[in-house]
SEGUVEX-596018 format. One record per residue (C-alpha): residue number from 1; residue in three letters; z, x, y. Coordinates in steps of 0.2 Angstrom, whole numbers. Each point is the difference from the previous one (the first is absolute). Last residue first. Layout:
n: NUM; res: ALA; w: Z; u: X; v: Y
...
***
This chain:
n: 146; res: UNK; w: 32; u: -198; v: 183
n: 145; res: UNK; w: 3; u: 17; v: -13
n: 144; res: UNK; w: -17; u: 5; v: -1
n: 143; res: UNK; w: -2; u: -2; v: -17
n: 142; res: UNK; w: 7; u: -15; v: -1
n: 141; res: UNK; w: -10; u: -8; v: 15
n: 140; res: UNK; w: -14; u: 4; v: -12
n: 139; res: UNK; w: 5; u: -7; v: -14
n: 138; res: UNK; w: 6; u: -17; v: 11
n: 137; res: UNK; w: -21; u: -1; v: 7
n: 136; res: UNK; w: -8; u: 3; v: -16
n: 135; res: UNK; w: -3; u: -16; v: -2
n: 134; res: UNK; w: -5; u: -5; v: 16
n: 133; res: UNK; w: -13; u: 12; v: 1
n: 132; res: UNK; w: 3; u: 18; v: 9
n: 131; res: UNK; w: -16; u: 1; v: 12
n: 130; res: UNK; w: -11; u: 17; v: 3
n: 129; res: UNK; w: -3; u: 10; v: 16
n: 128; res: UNK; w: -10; u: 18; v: -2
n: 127; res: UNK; w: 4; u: 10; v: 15
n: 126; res: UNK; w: -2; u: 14; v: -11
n: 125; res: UNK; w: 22; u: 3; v: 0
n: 124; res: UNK; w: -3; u: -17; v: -9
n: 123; res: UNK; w: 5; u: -16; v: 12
n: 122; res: UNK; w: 10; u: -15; v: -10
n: 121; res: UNK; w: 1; u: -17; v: 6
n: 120; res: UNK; w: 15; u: -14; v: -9
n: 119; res: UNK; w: -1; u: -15; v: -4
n: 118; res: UNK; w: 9; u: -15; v: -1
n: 117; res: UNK; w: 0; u: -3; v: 18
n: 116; res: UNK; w: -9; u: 13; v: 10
n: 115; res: UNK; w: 10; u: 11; v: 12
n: 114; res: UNK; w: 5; u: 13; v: -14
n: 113; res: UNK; w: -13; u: 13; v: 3
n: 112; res: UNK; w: 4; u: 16; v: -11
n: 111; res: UNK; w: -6; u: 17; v: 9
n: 110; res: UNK; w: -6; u: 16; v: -6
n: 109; res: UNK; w: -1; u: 1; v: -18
n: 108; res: UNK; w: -3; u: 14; v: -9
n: 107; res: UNK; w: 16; u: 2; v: -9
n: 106; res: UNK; w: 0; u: -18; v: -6
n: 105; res: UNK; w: -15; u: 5; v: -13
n: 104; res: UNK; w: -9; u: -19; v: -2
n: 103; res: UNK; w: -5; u: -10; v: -11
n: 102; res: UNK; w: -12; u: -12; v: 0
n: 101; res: UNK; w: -12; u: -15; v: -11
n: 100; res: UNK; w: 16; u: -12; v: -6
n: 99; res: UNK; w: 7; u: 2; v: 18
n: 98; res: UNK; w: 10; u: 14; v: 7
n: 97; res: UNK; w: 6; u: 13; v: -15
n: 96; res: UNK; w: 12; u: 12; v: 5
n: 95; res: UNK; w: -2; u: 19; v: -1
n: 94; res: UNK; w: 12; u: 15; v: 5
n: 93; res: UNK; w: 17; u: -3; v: -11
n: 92; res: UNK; w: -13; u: -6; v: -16
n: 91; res: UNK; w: -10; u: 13; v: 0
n: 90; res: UNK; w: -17; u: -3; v: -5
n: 89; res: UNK; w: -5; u: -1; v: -20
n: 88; res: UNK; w: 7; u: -16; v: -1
n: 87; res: UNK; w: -10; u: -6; v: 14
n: 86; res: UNK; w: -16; u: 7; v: -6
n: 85; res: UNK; w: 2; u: -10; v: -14
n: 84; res: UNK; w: 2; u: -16; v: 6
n: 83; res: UNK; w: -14; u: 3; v: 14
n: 82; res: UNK; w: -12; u: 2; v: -16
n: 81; res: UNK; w: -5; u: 19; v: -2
n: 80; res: UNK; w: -18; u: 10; v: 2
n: 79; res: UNK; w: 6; u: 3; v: 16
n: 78; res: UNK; w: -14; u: -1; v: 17
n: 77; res: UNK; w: 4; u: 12; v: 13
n: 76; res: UNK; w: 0; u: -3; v: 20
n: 75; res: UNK; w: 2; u: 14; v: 13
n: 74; res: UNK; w: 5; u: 16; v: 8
n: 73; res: UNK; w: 17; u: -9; v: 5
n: 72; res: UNK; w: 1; u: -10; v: -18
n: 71; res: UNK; w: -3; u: -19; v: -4
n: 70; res: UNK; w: 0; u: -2; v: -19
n: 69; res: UNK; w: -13; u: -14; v: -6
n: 68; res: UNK; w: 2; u: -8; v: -17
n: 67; res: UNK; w: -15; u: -10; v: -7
n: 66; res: UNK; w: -5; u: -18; v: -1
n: 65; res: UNK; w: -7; u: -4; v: 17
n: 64; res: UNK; w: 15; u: 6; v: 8
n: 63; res: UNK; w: 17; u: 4; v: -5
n: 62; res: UNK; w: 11; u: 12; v: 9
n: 61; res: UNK; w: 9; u: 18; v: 1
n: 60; res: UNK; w: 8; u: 5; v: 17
n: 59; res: UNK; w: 2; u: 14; v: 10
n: 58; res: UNK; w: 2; u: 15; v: -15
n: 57; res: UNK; w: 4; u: 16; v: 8
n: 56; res: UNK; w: 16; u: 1; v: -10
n: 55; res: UNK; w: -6; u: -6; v: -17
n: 54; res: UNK; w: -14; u: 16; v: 0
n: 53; res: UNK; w: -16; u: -6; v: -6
n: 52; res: UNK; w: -11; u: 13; v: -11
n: 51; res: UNK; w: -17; u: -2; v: 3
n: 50; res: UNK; w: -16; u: -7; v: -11
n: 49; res: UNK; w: -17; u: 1; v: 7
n: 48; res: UNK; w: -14; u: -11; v: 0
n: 47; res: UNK; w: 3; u: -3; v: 20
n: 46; res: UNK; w: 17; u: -7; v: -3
n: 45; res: UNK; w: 11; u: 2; v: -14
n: 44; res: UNK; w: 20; u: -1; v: -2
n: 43; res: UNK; w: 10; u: 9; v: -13
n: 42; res: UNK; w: 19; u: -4; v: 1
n: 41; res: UNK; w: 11; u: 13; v: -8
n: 40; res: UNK; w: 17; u: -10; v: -9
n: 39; res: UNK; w: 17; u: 1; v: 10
n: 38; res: UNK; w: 13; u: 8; v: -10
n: 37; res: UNK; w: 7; u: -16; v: -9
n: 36; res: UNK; w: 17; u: -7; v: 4
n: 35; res: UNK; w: 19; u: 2; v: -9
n: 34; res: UNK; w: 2; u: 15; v: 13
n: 33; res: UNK; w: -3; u: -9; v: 15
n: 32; res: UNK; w: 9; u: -17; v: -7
n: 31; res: UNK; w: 15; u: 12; v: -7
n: 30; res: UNK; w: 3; u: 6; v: 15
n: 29; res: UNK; w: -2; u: -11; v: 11
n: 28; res: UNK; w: 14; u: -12; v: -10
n: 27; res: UNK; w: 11; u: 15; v: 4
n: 26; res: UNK; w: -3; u: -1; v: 19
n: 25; res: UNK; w: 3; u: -19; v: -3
n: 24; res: UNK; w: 17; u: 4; v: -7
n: 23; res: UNK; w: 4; u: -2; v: -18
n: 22; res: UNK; w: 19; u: 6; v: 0
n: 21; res: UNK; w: 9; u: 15; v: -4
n: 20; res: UNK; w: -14; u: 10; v: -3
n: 19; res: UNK; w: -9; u: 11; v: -13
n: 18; res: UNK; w: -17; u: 1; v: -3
n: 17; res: UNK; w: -8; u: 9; v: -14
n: 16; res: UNK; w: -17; u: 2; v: -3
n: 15; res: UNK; w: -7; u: 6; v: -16
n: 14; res: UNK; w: -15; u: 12; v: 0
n: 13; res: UNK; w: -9; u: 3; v: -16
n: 12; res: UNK; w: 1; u: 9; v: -16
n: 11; res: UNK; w: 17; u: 9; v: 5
n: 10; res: UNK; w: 3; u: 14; v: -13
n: 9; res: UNK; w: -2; u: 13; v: 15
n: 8; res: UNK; w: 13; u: -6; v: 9
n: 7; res: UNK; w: 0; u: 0; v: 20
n: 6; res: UNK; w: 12; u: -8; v: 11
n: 5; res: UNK; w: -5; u: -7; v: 18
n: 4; res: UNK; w: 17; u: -7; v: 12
n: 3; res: UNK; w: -4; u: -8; v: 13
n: 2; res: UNK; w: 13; u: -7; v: 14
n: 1; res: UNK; w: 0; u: -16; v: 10
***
């Protein structure tokens, strides 16, 4: 692939060009990467105190007894977001929703049980073990690549 950058000062704002001789899925990358949002700050609080989350060290993020938890390494943070919002602000290529009440940041998993029918078992770098329910099941299988 070659890049080629020009500058012009009466350019408002950057305009992407992509030329090819057919749509590839390297191509379709592309423009889905450059076509999405930057990913948005997350502010978590715990202990009276607000902190900024970083995507990457994110566990896992879940519902319980009405607010949103997000499971890091040093600890768990409440998120003054719905789970619907917090999932479009996360990044789409690293998280996948597990159940109505879960997501979960694929890069910090450790293991994916698929001995149980319909179902499938996953185990967080922490040691955390959580369930894929059965409608989630094909979307994560997708992801993946089973």
């Amino acid at each position: 692939m070659q890049i080629e950058v020009k500058t012009d000062e009466s350019c408002k704002e950057p305009k992407v060009i992509i030329l090819t001789a057919q749509m590839t899925e390297e191509v379709q990358d592309i423009i889905r990467r450059l076509s999405e949002d930057t990913a948005k700050m997350l502010v978590g609080f715990r202990e009276e105190k607000a902190w900024i989350l970083q995507q990457d060290s994110i566990l896992r993020a879940y519902a319980a007894s009405g607010k949103v938890c997000v499971a890091m390494p040093e600890g768990e943070y409440t998120v003054r977001l719905r789970l619907y919002e917090l999932e479009e602000r996360l990044d789409k290529s690293c998280f996948v929703r597990i159940s109505n009440s879960e997501i979960i940041n694929l890069r910090r998993v450790k293991e994916f049980d698929l001995s149980f029918t319909g179902t499938i078992g996953v185990t967080l770098e922490d040691g955390t073990t959580t369930w894929v329910s059965r409608r989630y099941v094909t979307k994560i299988k997708k992801a993946l690549g089973l």
